[in-house]
C-alpha positions as CSV (number, residue, x, y, z in Angstrom):
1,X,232.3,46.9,-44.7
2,X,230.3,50.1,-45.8
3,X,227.6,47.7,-47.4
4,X,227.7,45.7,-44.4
5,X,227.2,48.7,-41.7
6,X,224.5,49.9,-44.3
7,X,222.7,46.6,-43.8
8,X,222.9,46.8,-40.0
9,X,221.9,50.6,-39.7
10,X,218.7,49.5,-41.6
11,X,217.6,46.3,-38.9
12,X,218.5,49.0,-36.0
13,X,215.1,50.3,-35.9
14,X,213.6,46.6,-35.4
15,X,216.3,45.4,-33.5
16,X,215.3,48.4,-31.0
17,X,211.9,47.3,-31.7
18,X,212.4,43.3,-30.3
19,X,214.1,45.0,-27.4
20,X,211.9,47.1,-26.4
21,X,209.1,44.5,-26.2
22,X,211.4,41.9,-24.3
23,X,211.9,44.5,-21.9
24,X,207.9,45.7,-21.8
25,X,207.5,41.8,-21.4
26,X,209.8,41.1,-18.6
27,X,208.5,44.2,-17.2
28,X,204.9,43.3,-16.8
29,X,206.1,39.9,-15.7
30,X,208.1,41.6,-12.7
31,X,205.6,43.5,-11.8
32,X,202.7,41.0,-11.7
33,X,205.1,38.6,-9.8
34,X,206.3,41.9,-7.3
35,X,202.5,42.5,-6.3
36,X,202.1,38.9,-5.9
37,X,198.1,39.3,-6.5
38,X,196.0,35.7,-5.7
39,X,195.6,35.8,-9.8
40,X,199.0,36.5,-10.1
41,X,200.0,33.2,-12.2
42,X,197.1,33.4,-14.7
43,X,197.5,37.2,-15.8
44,X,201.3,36.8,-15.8
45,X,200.5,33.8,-18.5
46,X,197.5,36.0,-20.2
47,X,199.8,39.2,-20.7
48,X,202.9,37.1,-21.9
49,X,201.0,35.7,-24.7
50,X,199.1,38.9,-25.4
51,X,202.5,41.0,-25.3
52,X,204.2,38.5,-27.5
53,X,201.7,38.2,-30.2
54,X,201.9,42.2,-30.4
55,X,205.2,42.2,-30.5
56,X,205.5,39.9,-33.1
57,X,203.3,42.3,-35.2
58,X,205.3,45.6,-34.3
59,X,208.5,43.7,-35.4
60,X,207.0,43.0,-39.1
61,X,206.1,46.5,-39.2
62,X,209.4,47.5,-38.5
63,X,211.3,45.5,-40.9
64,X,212.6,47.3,-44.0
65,X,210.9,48.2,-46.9
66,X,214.3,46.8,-49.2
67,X,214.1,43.7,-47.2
68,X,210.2,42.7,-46.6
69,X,208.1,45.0,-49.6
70,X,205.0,46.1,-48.2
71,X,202.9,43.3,-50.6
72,X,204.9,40.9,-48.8
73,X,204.3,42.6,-45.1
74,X,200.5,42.3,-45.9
75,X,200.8,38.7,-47.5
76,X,202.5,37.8,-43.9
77,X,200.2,39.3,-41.8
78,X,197.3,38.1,-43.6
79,X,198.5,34.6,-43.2
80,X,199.7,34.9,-39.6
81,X,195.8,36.1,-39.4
82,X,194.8,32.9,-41.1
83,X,197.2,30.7,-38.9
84,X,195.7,31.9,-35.8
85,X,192.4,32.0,-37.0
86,X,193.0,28.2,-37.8
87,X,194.7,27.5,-34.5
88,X,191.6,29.0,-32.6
89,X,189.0,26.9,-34.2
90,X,191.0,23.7,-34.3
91,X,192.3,23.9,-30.8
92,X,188.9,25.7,-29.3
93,X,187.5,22.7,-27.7
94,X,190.8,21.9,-25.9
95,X,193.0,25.5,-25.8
96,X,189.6,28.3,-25.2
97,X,188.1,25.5,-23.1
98,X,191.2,25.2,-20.9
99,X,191.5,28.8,-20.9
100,X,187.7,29.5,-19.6
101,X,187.7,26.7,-17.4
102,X,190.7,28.4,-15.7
103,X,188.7,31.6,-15.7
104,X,186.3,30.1,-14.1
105,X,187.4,28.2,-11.4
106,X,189.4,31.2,-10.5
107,X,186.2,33.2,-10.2
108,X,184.4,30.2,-8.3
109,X,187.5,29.9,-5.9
110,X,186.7,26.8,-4.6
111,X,189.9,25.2,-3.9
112,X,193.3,26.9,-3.4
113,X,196.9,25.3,-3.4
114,X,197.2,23.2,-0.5
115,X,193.6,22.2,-0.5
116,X,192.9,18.4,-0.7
117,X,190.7,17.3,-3.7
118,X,189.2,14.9,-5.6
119,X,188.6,14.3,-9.1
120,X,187.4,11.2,-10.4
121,X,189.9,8.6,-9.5
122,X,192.7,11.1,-8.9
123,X,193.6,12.2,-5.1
124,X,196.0,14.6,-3.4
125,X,196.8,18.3,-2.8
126,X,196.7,21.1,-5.0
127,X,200.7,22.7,-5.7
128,X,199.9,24.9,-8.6
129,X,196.8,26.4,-10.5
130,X,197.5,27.6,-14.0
131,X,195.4,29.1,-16.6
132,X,195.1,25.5,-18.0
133,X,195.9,23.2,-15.8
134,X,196.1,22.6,-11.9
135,X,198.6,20.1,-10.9
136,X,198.0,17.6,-7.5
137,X,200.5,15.4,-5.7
138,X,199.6,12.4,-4.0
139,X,199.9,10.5,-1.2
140,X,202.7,8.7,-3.4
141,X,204.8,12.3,-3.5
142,X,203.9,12.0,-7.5
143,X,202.5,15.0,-9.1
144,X,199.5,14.4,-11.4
145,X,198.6,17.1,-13.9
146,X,194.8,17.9,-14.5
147,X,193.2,20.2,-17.3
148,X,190.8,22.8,-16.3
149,X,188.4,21.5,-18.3
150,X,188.5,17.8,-16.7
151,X,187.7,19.7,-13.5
152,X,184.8,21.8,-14.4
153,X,183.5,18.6,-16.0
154,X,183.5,16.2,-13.2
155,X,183.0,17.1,-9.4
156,X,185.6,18.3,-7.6
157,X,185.2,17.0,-3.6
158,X,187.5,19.7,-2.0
159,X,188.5,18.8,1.9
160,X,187.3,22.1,4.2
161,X,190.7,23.6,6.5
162,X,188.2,23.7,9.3
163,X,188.2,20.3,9.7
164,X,186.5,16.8,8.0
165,X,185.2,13.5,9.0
166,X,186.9,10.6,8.9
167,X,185.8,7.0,8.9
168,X,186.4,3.6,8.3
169,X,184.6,0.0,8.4
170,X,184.5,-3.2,9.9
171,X,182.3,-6.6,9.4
172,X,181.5,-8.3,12.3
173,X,179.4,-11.3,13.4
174,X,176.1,-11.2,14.5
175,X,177.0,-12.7,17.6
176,X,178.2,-9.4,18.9
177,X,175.9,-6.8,20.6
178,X,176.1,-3.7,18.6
179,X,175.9,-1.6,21.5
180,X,179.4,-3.1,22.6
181,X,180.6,-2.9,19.5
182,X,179.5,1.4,19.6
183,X,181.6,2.3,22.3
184,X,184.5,0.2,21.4
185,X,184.6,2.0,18.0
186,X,184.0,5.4,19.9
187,X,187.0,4.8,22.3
188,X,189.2,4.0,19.4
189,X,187.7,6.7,17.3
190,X,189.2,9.0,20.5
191,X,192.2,7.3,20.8
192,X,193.2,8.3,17.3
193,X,192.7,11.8,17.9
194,X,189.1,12.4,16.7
195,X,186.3,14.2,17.9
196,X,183.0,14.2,18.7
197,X,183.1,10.5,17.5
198,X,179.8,8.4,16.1
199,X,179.1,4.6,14.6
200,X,176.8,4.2,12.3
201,X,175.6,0.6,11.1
202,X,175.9,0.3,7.4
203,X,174.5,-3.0,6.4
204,X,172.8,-6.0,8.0
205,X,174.7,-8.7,5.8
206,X,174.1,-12.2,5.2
207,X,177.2,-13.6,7.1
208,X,178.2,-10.5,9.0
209,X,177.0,-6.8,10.2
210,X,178.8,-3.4,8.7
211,X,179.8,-0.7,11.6
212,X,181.1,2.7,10.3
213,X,183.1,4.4,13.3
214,X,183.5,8.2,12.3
215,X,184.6,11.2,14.2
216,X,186.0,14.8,13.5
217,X,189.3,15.7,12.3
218,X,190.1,19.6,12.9
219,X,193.8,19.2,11.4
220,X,193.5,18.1,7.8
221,X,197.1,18.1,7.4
222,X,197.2,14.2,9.2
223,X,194.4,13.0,7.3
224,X,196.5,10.4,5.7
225,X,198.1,8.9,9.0
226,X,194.9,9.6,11.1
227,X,192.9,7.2,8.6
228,X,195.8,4.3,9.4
229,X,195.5,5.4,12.5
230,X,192.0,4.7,13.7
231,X,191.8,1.2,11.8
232,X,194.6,0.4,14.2
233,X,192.8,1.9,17.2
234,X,189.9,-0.2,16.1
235,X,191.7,-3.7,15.8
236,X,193.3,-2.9,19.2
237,X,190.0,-1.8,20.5
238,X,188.2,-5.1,19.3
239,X,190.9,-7.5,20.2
240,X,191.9,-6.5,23.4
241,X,187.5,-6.5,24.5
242,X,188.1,-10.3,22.9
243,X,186.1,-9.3,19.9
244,X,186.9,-11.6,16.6
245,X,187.5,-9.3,13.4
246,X,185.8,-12.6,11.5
247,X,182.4,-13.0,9.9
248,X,180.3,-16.8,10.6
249,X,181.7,-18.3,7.4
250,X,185.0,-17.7,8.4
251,X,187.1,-21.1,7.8
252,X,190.7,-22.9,9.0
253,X,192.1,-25.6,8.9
254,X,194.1,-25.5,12.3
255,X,193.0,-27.8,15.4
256,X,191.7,-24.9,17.2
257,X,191.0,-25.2,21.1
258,X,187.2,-24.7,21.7
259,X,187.5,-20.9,23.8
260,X,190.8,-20.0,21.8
261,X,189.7,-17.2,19.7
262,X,191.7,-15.5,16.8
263,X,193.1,-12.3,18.5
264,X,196.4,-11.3,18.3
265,X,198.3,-11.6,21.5
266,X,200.4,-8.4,21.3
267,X,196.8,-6.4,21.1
268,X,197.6,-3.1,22.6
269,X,197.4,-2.7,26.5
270,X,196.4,1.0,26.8
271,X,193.4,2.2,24.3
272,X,192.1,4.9,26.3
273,X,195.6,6.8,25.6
274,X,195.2,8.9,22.7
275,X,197.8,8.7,20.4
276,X,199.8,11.3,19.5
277,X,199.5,12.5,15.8
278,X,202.7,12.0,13.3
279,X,202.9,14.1,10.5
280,X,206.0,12.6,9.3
281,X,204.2,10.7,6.4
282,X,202.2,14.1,5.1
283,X,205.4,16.2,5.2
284,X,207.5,13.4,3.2
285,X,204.3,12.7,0.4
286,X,203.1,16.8,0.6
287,X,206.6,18.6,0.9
288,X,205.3,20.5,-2.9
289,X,201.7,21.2,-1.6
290,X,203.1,22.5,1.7
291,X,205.3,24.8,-0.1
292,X,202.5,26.2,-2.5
293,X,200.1,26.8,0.3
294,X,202.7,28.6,2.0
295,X,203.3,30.7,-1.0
296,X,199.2,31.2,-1.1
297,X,199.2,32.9,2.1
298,X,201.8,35.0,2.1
299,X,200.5,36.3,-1.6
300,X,197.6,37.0,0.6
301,X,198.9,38.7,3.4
302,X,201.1,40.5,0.9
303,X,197.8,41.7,-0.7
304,X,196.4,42.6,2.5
305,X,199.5,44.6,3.3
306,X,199.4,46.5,0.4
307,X,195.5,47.8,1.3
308,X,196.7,48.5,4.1
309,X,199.4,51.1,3.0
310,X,197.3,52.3,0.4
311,X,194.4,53.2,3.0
312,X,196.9,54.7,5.2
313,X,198.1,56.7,2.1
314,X,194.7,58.1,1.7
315,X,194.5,58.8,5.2
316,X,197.4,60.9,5.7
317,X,196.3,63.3,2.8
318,X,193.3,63.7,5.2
319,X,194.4,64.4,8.9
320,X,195.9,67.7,9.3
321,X,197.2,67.3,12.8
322,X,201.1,66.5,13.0
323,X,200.7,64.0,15.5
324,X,198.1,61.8,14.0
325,X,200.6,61.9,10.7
326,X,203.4,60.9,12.8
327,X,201.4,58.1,13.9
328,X,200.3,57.3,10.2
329,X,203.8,57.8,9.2
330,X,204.9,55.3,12.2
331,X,202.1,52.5,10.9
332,X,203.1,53.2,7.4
333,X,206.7,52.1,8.2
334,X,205.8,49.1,9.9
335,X,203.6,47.9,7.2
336,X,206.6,48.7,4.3
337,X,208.8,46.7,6.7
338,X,206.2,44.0,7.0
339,X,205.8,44.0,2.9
340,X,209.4,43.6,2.2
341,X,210.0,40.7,4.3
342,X,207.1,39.0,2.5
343,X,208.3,39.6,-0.7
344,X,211.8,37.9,0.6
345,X,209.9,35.1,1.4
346,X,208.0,34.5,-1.5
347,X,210.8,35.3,-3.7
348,X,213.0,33.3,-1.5
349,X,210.4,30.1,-1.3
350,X,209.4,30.6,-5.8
351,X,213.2,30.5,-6.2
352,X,213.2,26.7,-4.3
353,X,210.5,25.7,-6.0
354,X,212.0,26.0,-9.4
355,X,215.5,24.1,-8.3
């Protein structure tokens, strides 16, 4: 038993070493996450590896001479230097390039979590950005995962908040006026909730003519049903003006009547209605993406907050007179109120997110 409490008094010494450095680790971590910065989720990463591999080095220091000789001690650390030497220059195209490419697109700023992008063939909204990876879901409601270095290697189409164009096409004969076909496309453009709409002609085929109908879209939330929903204002549109959605070399083998044209008859009765915009289908594929933009903005408001207090810190060390401190003092409570509640919430919201 004495031999045994020996052997345990000597590990005391690194044992108070390991946790010390979980706690300095945790620590850092709380604190990053409590101030909730824009870079919040990269430097947490950053300083968790950096702490780590420190700690790791303070713990072989503090191991016993009777159980690690100090031959042995700089045998390990030489090859823990070698290790990560090898590491490094083996993984430096992938793990550094990751890393830097996550350095820099956080420096750009370009896109933020709830943004819509494109890369290559991949599609959807932004739900996390990591030191190196960002991770999208799609229209599907499946999350696709992206290395940093993919993005900074292909271009990146990010949709603006204020508002994008949306458009879609139609082949028609050359038996229709274009200038009818223009303001049916415009109406239904309208009809689906889009502004300042416009029709462009795309291509003068052999068998048919190519109309683009366009128009701006301020909430980019809809921009999946808004697409569906101007092709449908557009078949109503053309159907119900007796328009035929066929090009010349169109063929059937029905008995046809010579004025019976191939329209639908349930083409709908009331275009110039605009339609009213349902959101059901982004909430249901964008739930994540919703969630991290939420958490985006209240990091920033959280920021914004705490400049506020910390300017009206400065201030009160200024003003002398009582009542412009009690005002201070008044604003500065207000603002500490305002900061809690915000850290509830993103506490609250991080803690769904991880269920």
């Amino acid at each position: 038993m004495s031999h045994f409490l020996d052997s345990i008094r000597e590990f005391v010494p690194t044992g108070v070493a390991v946790i010390v450095i979980v706690l300095i680790i945790f620590g850092v971590r709380y604190l990053i996450d409590k101030r909730a910065r824009v870079h919040g989720n990269v430097a947490r990463q950053v300083m968790t590896m950096l702490l780590s591999f420190v700690g790791l080095l303070i713990v072989l220091m503090f191991i016993p001479e009777q159980h690690l000789s100090e031959t042995s001690r700089g045998q390990l650390l030489s090859l823990i230097g070698i290790l990560l030497s090898a590491s490094i220059a083996l993984s430096s195209t992938t793990f550094i390039g990751n890393a830097m490419a996550g350095l820099m697109l956080r420096s750009v700023k370009s896109f933020r979590p709830g943004d819509f992008v494109r890369v290559g063939d991949h599609f959807g909204r932004v739900t996390e950005r990591g030191l190196f990876h960002i991770e999208i879901q799609n229209e599907d409601r499946d999350l696709t995962t992206l290395p940093n270095l993919y993005l900074v290697t292909n271009p990146v189409k990010v949709i603006l908040s204020s508002g994008t164009i949306i458009s879609a096409e139609v082949s028609l004969g050359y038996d229709v006026p274009h200038t009818d076909v223009e303001d049916i496309l415009k109406k239904a453009a309208i009809s689906a909730g889009l502004t300042d709409p416009f029709v462009l002609i795309i291509e003068l085929g052999d068998f048919s003519v190519t109309y683009r109908a366009s128009g701006m879209l301020a909430e980019v939330r809809h921009l999946i049903s808004i697409r569906s929903k101007l092709r449908a204002m557009m078949l109503d549109g053309l159907h119900q003006a007796g328009v035929e959605i066929v090009s010349p070399n169109f063929m059937n083998t029905r008995a046809l009547a010579e004025k019976e044209r191939i329209i639908p008859r349930s083409a709908a009765p009331n275009l110039a209605e605009e339609s009213k915009v349902e959101p059901a289908i982004e909430k249901l594929a964008f739930d994540l993406a919703d969630e991290a933009e939420s958490i985006e903005k209240l990091n920033q408001l959280l920021t914004e907050t705490v400049n506020e207090l910390d300017a009206l810190k400065d201030r009160s060390k200024e003003v002398e007179s009582d009542e412009e401190k009690e005002k201070i003092k008044g604003n500065m409570e207000r603002l500490e109120a305002r900061r809690e509640e915000i850290e509830r919430l993103v506490r609250k919201m991080n803690e769904k997110k991880e269920e």
